[in-house]
C-alpha positions in Angstrom: -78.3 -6.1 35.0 -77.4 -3.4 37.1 -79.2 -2.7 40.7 -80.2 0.3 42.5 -78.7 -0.2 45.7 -78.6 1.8 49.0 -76.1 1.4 51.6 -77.7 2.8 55.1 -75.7 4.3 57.3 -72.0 2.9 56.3 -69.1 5.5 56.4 -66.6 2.7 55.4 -67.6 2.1 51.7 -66.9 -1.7 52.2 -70.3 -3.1 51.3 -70.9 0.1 48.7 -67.3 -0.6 46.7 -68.2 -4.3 46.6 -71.3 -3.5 45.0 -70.6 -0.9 42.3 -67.4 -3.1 41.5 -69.9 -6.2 40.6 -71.4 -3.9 38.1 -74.0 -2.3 40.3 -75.4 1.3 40.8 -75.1 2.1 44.8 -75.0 4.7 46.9 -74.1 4.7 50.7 -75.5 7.1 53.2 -74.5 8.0 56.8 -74.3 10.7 58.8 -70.0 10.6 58.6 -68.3 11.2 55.3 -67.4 8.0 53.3 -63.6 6.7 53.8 -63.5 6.1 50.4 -63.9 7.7 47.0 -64.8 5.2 45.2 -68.7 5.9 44.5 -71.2 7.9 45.1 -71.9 8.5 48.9 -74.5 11.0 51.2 -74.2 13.0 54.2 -77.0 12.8 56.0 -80.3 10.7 57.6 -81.0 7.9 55.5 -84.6 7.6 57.0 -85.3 10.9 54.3 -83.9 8.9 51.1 -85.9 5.6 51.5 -88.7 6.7 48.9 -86.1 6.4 46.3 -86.7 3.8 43.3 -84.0 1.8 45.7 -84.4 -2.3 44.6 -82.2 -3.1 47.9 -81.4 -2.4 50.9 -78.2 -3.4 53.0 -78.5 -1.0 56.5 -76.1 -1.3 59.0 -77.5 0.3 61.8 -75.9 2.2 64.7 -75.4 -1.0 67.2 -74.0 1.5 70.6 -77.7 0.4 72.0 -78.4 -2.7 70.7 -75.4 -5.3 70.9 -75.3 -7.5 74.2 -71.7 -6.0 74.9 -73.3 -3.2 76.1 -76.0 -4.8 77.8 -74.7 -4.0 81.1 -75.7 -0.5 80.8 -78.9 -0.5 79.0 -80.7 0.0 82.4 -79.3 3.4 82.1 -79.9 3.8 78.6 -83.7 3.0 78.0 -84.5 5.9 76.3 -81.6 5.6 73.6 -82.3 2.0 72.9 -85.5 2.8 72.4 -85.3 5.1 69.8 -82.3 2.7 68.3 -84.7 0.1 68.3 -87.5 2.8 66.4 -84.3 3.4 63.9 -84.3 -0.4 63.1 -87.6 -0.5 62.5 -88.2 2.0 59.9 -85.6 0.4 58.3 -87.5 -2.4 57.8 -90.4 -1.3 56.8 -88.6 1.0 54.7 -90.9 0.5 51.0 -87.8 -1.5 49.3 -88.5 -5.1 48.4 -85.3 -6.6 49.4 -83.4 -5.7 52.6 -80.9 -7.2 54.7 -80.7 -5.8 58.2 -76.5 -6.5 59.9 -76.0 -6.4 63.0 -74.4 -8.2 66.2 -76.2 -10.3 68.5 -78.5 -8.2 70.7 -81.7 -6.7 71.6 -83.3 -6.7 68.0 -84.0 -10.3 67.9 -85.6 -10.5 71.5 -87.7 -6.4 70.8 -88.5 -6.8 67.3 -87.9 -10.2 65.8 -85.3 -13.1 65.9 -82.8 -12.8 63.2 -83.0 -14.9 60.1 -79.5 -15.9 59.6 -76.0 -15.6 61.4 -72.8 -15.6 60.0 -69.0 -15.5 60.5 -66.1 -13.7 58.6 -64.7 -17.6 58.7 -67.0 -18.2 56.3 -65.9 -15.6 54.1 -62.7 -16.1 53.7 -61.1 -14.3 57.2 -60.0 -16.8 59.8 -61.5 -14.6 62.6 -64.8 -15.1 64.3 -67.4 -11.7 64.7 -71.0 -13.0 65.5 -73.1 -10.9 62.8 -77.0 -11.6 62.6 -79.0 -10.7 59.3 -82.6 -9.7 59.1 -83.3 -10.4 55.7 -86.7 -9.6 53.9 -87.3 -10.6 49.7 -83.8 -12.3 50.3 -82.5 -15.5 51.0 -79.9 -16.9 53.4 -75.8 -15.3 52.5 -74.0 -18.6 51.5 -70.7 -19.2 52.8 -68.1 -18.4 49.7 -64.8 -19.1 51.4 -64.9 -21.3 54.4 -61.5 -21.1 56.6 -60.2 -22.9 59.3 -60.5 -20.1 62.1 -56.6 -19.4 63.7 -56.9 -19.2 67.4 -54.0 -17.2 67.0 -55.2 -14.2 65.2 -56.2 -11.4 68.2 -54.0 -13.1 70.5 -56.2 -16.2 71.3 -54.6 -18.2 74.0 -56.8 -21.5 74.3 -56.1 -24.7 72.3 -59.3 -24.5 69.5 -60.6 -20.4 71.3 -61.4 -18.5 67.9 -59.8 -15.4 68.8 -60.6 -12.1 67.1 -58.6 -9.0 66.5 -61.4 -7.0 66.2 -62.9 -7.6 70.0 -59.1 -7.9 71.5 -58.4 -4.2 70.2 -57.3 -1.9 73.1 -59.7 1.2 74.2 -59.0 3.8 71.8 -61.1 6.8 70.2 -61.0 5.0 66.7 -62.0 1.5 67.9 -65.6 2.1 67.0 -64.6 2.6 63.5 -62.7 -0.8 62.9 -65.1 -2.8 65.0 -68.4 -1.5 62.9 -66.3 -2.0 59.6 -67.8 -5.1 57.1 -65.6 -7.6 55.7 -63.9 -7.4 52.7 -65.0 -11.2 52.0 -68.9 -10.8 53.0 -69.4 -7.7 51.1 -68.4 -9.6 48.1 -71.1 -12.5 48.6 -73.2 -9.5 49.3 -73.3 -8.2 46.0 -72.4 -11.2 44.7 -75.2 -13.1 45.2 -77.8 -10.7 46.5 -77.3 -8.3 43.1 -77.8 -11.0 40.8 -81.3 -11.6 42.5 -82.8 -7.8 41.2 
């Protein structure tokens, strides 16, 4: 059976495409245009679509504010993590019954609440490492669908048994943003995998 889905703020279509491919009806929305073609996407605030007759929920919020790689400057940035953190939090109260809230490790689970699961592309089928914590609400834990043997190799890991990642090794760049907030082909699969079938 089919599943109204929203995708908050994803530009990539990862998690969307995963979704409408297992038979589902979803729609991502973001302030960028989608990457991809594949379905049905909106340009805009998501925060004025959550009324919808949406059954999930999978938001990927802006993390610039709230991962602990930038904790070194929120000092300086009080007022913008603030109002990231205000973002999160309508999300989650957004009236859906099922939600899963991704994002790295950070200020959410010390401000808001601790995360309820966190996972790593290795279980997914990538043999890279990415530190990605879930707030989940009407859903239960993602179950690893592909367990790999992380290469210490991939990113240019240098220490006997270091999981490296290509995705934190990338050089500065104007586009690194993009590939670092992009989901995994592998946990946008269990995604809608197992999370659809729930609906």
């Amino acid at each position: 059976m089919a599943v109204k889905v929203l995708i908050a703020c994803e530009f990539s279509g990862v998690v969307r495409d995963a979704f409408i491919r297992a038979g589902h009806d979803a729609t991502s929305i973001d302030l960028l245009p989608s990457e991809s073609s594949y379905g049905p996407h909106i340009v805009g605030d998501v925060l004025g679509f959550l009324d919808g007759d949406w059954e999930l929920m999978i938001a990927h919020p802006p993390c610039t504010y709230l991962a602990s790689s930038g904790a070194r400057w929120w000092p300086a940035r009080e007022s913008q993590q603030q109002a990231a953190l205000g973002f999160v939090r309508a999300l989650m109260d957004a009236p859906i019954q099922r939600i899963a809230i991704e994002n790295p490790v950070g200020v959410i689970s010390t401000a808001i609440r601790k995360s309820d699961q966190i996972i790593q592309p290795f279980q997914f089928g990538h043999p890279e490492w990415k530190t990605t914590c879930l707030w989940l609400k009407g859903l239960p834990n993602l179950a690893p669908t592909g367990c790999v043997a992380p290469d210490p190799t991939v990113g240019g890991g240098k220490r006997p048994g270091r999981i490296s990642s290509a995705i934190h090794r990338m050089g500065p760049s104007k586009e690194r943003w993009r590939a670092r907030s992009r989901t995994y082909e592998g946990i946008a699969q269990a995604m809608a995998q197992q999370w659809g079938s729930l609906c």
